[in-house]
C-alpha positions, 0 to 999 in steps of 0.5 A: 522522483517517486515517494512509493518505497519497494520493499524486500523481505529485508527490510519489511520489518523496519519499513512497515512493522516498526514504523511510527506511522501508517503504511500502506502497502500494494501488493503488485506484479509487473504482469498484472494489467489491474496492477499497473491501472493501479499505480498512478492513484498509489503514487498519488496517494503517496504524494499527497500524504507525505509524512502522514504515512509511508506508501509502499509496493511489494513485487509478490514474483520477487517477494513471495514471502512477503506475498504468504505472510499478507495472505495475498490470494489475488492482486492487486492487494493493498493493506494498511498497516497501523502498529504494524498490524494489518487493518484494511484491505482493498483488492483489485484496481480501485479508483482512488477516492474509493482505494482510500474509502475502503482502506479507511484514509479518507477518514484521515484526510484534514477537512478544507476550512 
């Protein structure tokens, strides 16, 4: 069972826009090689982070709405949102440690005491 919720213009204001916690969001298509590279560290992500913040992947072929208004030029993209509001980005197929890096989530992570 996954925690990577998919998210239709529908429901992309009650999901991410109106959260109370962060969201991070993968802007993904299923023909894209570096897309599904990505994909087991944004389930991981969502694994481990559970209630921290919501995980969540836009199929841009099936949302391309979704796609303009995140201003996605090449995939795979993967925001953070805070508040709503975008605050990081990462483009491209990116090792886990490092997606976390450039989205600023290792910052969140709880230290090992």
């Amino acid at each position: 069972m996954t925690n990577v919720l998919t998210l239709t213009y529908a429901d992309f204001d009650r999901e991410v826009t109106h959260s109370d916690v962060p969201v991070v969001v993968d802007y993904w298509a299923p023909w894209c090689a570096p897309c599904r590279k990505l994909g087991p560290a944004i389930e991981q992500i969502a694994a481990e982070r559970g209630g921290a913040l919501k995980v969540a992947k836009v199929n841009v072929d099936d949302e391309p709405g979704l796609a303009e208004l995140a201003g996605v030029q090449g995939i795979p993209l993967v925001v953070l949102y805070r508040d709503g509001r975008p605050v990081a980005r990462a483009v491209g197929a990116q090792p886990k440690n490092q997606l976390e890096r450039m989205l600023g989530l290792d910052a969140d992570m709880p230290s090992a005491a």
